[in-house]
C-alpha positions as protocol buffer text, in pm:
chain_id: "A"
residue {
  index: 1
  type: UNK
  ca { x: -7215 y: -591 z: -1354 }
}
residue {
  index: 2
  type: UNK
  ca { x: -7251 y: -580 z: -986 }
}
residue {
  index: 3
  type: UNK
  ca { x: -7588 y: -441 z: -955 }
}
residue {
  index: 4
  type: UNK
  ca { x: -7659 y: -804 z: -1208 }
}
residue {
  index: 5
  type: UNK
  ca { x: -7507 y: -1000 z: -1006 }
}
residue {
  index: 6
  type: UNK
  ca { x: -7606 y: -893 z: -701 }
}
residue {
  index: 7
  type: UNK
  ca { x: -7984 y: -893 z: -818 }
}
residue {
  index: 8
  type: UNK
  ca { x: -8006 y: -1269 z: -870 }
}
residue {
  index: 9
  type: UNK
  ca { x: -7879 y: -1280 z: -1259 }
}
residue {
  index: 10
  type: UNK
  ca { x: -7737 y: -1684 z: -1326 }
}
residue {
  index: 11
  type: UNK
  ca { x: -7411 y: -1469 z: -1467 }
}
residue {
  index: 12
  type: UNK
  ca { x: -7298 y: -1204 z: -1671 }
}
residue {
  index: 13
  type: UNK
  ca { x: -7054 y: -1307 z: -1996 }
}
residue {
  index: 14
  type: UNK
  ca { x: -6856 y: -959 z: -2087 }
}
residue {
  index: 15
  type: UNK
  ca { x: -6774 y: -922 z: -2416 }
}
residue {
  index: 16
  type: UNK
  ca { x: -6478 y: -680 z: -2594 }
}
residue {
  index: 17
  type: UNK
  ca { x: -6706 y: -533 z: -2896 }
}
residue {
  index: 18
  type: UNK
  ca { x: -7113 y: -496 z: -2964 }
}
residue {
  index: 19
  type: UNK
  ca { x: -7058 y: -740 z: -3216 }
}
residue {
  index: 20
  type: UNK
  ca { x: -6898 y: -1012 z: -2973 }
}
residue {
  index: 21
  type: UNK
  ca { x: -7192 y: -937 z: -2767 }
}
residue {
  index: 22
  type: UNK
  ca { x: -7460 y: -1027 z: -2976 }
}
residue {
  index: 23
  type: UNK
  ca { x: -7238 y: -1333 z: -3169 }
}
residue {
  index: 24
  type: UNK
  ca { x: -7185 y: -1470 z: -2812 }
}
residue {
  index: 25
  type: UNK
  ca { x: -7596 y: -1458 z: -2726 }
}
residue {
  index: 26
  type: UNK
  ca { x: -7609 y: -1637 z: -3076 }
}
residue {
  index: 27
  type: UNK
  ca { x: -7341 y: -1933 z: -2962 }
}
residue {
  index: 28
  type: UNK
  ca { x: -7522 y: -1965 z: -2651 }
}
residue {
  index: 29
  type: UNK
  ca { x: -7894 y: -1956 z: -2802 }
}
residue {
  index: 30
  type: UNK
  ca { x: -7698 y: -2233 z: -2977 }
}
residue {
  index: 31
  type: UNK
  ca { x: -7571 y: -2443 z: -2756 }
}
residue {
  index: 32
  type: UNK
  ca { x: -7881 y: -2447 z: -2509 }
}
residue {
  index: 33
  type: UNK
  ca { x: -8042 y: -2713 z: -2789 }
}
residue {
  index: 34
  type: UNK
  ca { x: -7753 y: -2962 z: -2698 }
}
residue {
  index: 35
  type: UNK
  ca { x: -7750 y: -3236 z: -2429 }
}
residue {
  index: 36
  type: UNK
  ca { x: -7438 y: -3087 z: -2255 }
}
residue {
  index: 37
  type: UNK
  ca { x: -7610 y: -2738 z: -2219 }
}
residue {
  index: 38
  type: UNK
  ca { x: -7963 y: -2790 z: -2055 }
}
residue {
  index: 39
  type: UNK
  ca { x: -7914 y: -2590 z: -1786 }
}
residue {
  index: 40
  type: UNK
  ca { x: -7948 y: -2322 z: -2056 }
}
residue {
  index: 41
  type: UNK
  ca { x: -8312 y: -2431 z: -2178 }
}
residue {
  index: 42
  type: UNK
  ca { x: -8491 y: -2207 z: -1854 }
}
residue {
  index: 43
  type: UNK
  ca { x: -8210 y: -1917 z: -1897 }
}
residue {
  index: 44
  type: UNK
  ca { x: -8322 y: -1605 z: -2066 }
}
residue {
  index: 45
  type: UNK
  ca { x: -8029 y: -1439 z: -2164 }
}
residue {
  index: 46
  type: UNK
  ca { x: -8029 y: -1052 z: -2263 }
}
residue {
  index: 47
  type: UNK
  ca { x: -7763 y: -791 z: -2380 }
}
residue {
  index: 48
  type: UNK
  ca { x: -7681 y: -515 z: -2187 }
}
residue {
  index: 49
  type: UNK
  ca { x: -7431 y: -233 z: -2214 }
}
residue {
  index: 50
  type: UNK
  ca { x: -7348 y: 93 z: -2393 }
}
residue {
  index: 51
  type: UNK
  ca { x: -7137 y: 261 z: -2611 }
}
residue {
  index: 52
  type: UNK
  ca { x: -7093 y: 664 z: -2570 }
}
residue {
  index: 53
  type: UNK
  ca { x: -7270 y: 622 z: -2208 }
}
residue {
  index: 54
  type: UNK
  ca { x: -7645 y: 560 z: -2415 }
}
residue {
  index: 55
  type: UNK
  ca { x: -7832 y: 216 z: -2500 }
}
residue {
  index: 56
  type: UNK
  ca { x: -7677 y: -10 z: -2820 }
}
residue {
  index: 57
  type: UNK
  ca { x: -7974 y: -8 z: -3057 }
}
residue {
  index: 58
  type: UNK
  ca { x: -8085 y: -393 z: -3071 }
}
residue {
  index: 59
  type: UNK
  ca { x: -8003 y: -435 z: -2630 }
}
residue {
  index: 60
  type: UNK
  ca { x: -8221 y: -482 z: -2382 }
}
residue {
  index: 61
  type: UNK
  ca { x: -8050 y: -298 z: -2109 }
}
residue {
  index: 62
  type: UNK
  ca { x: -7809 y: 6 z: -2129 }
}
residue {
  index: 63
  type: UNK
  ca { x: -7517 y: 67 z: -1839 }
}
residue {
  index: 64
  type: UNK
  ca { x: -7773 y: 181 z: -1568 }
}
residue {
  index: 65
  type: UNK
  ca { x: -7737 y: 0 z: -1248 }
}
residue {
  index: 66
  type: UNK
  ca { x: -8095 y: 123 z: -1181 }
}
residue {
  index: 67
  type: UNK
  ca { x: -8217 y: -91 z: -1465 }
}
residue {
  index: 68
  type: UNK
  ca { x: -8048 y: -425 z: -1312 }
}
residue {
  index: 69
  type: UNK
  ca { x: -8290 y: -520 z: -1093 }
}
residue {
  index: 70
  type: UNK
  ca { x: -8448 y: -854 z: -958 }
}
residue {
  index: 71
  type: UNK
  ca { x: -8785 y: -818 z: -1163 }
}
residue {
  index: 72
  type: UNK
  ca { x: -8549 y: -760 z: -1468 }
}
residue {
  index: 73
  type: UNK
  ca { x: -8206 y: -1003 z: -1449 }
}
residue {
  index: 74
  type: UNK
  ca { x: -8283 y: -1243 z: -1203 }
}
residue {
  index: 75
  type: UNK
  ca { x: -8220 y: -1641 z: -1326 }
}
residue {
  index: 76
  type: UNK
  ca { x: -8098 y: -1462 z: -1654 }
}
residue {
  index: 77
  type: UNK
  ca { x: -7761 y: -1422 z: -1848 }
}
residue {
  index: 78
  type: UNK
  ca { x: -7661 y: -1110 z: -1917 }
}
residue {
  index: 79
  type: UNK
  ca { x: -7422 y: -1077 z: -2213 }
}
residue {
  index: 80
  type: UNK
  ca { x: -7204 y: -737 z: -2150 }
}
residue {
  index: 81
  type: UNK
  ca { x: -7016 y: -485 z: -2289 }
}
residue {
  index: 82
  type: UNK
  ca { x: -6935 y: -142 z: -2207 }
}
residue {
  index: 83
  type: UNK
  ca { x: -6747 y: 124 z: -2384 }
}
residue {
  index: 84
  type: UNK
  ca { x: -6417 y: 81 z: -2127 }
}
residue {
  index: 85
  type: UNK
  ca { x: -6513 y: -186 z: -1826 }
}
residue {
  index: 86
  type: UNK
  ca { x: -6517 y: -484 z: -2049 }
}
residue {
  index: 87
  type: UNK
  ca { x: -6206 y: -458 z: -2211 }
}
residue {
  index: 88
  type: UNK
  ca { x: -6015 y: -380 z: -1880 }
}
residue {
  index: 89
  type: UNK
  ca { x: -6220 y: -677 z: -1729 }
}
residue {
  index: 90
  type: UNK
  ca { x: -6027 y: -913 z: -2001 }
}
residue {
  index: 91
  type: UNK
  ca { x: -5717 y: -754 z: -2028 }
}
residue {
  index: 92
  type: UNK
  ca { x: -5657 y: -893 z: -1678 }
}
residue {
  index: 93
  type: UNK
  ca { x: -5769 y: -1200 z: -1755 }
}
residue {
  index: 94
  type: UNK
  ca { x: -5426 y: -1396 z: -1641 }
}
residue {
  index: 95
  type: UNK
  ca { x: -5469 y: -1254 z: -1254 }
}
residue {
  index: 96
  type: UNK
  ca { x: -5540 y: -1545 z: -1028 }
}
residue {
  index: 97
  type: UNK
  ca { x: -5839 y: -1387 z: -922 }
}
residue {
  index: 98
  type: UNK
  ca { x: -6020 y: -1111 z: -1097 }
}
residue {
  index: 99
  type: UNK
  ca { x: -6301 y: -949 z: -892 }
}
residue {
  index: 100
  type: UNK
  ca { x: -6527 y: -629 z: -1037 }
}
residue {
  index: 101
  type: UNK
  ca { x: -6524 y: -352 z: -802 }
}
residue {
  index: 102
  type: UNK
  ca { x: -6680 y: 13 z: -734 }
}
residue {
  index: 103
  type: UNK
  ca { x: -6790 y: 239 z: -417 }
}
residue {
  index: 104
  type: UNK
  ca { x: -7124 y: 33 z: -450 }
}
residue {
  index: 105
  type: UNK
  ca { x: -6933 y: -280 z: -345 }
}
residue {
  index: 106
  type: UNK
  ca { x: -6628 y: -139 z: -183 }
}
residue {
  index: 107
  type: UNK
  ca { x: -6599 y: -358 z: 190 }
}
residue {
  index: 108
  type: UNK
  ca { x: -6739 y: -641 z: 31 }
}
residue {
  index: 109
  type: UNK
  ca { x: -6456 y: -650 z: -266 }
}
residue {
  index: 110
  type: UNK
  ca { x: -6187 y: -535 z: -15 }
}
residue {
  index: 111
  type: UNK
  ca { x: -6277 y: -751 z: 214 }
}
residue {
  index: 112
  type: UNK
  ca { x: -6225 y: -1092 z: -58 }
}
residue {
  index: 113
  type: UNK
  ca { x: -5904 y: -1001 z: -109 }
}
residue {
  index: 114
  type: UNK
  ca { x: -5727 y: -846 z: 190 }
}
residue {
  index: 115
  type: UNK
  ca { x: -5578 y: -1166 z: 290 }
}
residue {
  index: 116
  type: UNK
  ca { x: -5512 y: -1319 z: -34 }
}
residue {
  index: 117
  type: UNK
  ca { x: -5125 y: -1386 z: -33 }
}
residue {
  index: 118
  type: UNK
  ca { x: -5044 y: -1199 z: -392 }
}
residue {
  index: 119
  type: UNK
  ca { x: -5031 y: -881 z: -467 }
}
residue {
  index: 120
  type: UNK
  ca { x: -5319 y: -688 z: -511 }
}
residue {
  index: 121
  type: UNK
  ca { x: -5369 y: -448 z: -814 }
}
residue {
  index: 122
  type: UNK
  ca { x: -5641 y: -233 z: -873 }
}
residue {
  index: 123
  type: UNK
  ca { x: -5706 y: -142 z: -1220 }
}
residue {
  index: 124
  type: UNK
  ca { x: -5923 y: 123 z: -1314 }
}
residue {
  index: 125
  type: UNK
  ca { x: -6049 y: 140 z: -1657 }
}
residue {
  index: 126
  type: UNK
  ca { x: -6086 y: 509 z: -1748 }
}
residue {
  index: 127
  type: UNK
  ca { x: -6194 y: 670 z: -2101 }
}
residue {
  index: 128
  type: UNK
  ca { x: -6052 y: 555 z: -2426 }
}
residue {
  index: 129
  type: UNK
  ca { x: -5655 y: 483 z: -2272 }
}
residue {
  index: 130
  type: UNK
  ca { x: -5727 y: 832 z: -2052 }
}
residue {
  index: 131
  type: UNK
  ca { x: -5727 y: 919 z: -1686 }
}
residue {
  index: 132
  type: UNK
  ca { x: -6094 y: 953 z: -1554 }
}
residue {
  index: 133
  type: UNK
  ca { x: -6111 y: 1084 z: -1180 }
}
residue {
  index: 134
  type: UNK
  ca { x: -6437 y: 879 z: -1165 }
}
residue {
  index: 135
  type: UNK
  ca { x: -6224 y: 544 z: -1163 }
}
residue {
  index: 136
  type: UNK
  ca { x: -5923 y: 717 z: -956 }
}
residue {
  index: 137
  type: UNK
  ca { x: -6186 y: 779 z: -681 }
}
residue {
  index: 138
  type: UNK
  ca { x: -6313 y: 436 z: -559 }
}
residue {
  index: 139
  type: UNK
  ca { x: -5963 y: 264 z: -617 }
}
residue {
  index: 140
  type: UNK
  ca { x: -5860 y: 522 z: -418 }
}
residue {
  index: 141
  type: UNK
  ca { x: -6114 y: 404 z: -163 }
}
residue {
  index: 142
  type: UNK
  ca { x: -5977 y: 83 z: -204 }
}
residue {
  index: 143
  type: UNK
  ca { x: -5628 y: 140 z: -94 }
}
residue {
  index: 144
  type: UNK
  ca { x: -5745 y: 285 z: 199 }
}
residue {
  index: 145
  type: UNK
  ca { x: -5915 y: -7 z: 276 }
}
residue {
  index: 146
  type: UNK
  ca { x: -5662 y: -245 z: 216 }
}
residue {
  index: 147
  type: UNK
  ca { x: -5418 y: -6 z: 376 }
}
residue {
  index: 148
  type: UNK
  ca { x: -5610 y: 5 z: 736 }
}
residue {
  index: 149
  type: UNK
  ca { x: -5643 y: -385 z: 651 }
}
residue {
  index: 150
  type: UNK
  ca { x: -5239 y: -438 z: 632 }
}
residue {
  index: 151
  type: UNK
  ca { x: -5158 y: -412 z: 282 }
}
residue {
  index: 152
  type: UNK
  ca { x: -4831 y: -261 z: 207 }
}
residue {
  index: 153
  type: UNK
  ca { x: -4833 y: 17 z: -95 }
}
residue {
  index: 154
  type: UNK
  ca { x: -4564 y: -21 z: -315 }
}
residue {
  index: 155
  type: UNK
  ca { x: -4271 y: 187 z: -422 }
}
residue {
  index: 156
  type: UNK
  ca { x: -4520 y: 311 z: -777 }
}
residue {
  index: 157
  type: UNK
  ca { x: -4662 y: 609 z: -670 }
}
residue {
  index: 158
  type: UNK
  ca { x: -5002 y: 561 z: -855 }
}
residue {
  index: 159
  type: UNK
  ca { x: -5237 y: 410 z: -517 }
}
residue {
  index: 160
  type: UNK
  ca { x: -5115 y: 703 z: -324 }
}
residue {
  index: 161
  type: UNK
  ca { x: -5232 y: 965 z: -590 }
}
residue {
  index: 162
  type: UNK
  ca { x: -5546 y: 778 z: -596 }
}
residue {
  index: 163
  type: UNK
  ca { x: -5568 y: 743 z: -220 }
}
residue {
  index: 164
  type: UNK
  ca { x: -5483 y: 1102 z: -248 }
}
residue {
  index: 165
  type: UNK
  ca { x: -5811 y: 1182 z: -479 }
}
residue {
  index: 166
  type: UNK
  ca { x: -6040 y: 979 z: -246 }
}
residue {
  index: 167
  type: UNK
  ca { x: -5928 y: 1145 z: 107 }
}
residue {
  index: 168
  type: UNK
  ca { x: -5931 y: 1555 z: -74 }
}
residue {
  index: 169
  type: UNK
  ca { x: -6301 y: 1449 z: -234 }
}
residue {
  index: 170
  type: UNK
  ca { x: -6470 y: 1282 z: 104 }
}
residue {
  index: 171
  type: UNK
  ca { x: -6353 y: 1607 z: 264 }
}
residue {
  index: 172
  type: UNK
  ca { x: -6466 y: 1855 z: 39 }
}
residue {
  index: 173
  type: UNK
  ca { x: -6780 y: 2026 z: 66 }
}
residue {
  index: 174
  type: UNK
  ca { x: -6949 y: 1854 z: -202 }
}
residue {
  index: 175
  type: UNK
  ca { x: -6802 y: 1545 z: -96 }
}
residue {
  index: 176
  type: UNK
  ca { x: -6789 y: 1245 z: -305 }
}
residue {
  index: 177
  type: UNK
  ca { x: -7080 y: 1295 z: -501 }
}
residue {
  index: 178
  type: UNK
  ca { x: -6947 y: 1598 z: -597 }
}
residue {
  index: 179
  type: UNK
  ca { x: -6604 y: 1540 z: -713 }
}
residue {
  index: 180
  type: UNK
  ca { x: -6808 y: 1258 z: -916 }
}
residue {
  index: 181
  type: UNK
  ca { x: -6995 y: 1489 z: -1071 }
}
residue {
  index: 182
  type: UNK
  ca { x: -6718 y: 1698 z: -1146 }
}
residue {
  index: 183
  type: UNK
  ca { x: -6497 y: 1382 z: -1308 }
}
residue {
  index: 184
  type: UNK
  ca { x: -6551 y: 1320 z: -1674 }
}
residue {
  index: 185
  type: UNK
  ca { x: -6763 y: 1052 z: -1654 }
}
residue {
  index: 186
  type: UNK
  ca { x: -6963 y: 1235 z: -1408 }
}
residue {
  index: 187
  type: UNK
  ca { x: -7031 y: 1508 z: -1659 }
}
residue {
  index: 188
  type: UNK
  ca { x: -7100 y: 1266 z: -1912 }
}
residue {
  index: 189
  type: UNK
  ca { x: -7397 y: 1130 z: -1703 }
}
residue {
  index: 190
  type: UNK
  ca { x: -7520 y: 1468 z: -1638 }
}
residue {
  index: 191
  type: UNK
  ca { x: -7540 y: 1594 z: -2000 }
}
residue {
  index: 192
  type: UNK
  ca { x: -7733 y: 1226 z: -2100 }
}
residue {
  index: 193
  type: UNK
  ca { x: -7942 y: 1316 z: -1813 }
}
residue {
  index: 194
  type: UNK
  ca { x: -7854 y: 1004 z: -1577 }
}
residue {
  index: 195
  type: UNK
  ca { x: -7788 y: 1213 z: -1235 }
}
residue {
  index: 196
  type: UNK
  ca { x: -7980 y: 946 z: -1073 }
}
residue {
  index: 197
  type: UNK
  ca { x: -7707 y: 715 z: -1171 }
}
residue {
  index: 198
  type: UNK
  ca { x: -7435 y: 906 z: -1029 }
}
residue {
  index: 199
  type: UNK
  ca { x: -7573 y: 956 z: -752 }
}
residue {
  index: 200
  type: UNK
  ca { x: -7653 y: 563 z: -710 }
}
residue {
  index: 201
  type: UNK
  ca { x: -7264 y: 505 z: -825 }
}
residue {
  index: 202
  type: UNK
  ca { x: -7081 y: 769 z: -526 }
}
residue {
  index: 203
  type: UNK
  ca { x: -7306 y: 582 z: -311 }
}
residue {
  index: 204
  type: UNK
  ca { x: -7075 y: 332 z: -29 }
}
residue {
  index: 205
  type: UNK
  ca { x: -7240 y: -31 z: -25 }
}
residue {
  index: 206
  type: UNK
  ca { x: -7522 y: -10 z: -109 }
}
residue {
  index: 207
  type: UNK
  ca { x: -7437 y: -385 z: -338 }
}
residue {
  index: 208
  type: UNK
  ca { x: -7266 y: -594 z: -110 }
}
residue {
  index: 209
  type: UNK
  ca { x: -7165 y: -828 z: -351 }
}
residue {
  index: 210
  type: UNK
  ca { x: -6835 y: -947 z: -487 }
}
residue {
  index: 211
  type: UNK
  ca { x: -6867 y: -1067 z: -870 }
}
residue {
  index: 212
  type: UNK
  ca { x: -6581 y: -1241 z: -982 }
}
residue {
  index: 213
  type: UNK
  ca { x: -6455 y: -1324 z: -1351 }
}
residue {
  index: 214
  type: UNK
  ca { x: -6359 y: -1678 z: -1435 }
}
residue {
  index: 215
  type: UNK
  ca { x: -6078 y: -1607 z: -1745 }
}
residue {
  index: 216
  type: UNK
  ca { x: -6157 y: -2012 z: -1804 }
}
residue {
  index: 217
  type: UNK
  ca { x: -6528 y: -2010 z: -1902 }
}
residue {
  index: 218
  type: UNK
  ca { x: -6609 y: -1669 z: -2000 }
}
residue {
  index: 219
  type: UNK
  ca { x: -6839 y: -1563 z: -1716 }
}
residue {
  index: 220
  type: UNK
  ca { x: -6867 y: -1335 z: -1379 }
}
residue {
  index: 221
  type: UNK
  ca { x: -7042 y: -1491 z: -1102 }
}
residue {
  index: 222
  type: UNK
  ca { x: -7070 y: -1441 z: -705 }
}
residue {
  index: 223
  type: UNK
  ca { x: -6787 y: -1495 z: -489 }
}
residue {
  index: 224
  type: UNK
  ca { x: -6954 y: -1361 z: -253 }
}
């Protein structure tokens, strides 16, 4: 979602299930023939995602951030949905403001909502309702960040087991990349053959972009 975003896409519209994904393409295909939605008319749209970490049959893009580029998603919608990401994306859908984060955006994100005057909560989506240290890591980055910024963990002791995670792992001798690749959805990756995407993914900053979610209409575009 970042890597869209931050490649020029006009938005990306996640979606719960492969089959809201390609009914919501449908309803926009739609609507682009009305009055109220010509803005559509020049906006290719496409479906991207994955389910089991490999390409839905039918998509044009699977999870890869390396297949987001500008040649590929700039000026077009990208409808969305991933086996985990999605659904955590709308189950926090009544936050004030919902940003997507990752180490590939981490100051940027961190930096949007330091000073916000809520509380911040960082909500990692794991596997199927399980723990995956590949989440735990870069929200454990996070509180760090907000930490040195002047946030105030709170009495829970789940940000300081992340934080925890994040400070063992970027002093280990494989460092981050390795504790990724020893996290479950690092091994995943490896055994579909995607290295080059975990290595892109332990990666600090290299998107410094800050897509937010709008609950209201459906889409994520840049904040920043």
């Amino acid at each position: 979602m970042t890597a869209a975003i931050h490649h020029e896409a006009a938005c990306v519209v996640p979606t719960l299930t492969v089959e809201d994904a390609i009914a919501a393409k449908a309803k926009l295909l739609a609507r682009s023939g009305s009055p109220s939605a010509i803005h559509l008319l020049a906006v290719d749209i496409l479906l991207g995602g994955e389910r089991g970490g490999v390409l839905v049959p039918g998509f044009d893009l699977d999870n890869s951030p390396l297949k987001y580029t500008r040649e590929v998603v700039g000026g077009k919608m990208v409808v969305f949905t991933t086996s985990n990401g999605t659904a955590t994306l709308l189950h926090a859908r009544h936050a004030n403001m919902i940003v997507v984060g990752s180490f590939a955006n981490l100051s940027a994100v961190c930096s949007a909502v330091a000073d916000r005057p809520e509380p911040v909560h960082i909500v990692a989506a794991g596997t199927r309702d399980e723990i995956s240290l590949d989440d735990i890591l870069p929200a454990g980055a996070m509180v760090e960040r907000l930490v040195k910024a002047g946030r105030q963990i709170v009495s829970d002791d789940s940000a300081r087991v992340a934080l925890a995670c994040f400070q063992s792992a970027a002093l280990s001798s494989g460092g981050l990349l390795g504790a990724m690749r020893s996290s479950r959805g690092g091994r995943g990756l490896e055994k579909l053959g995607l290295g080059a995407d975990l290595e892109f993914c332990s990666k600090i900053d290299t998107l410094p972009t800050v897509p937010r979610f709008d609950a209201a209409t459906g889409l994520i575009e840049r904040l920043a």
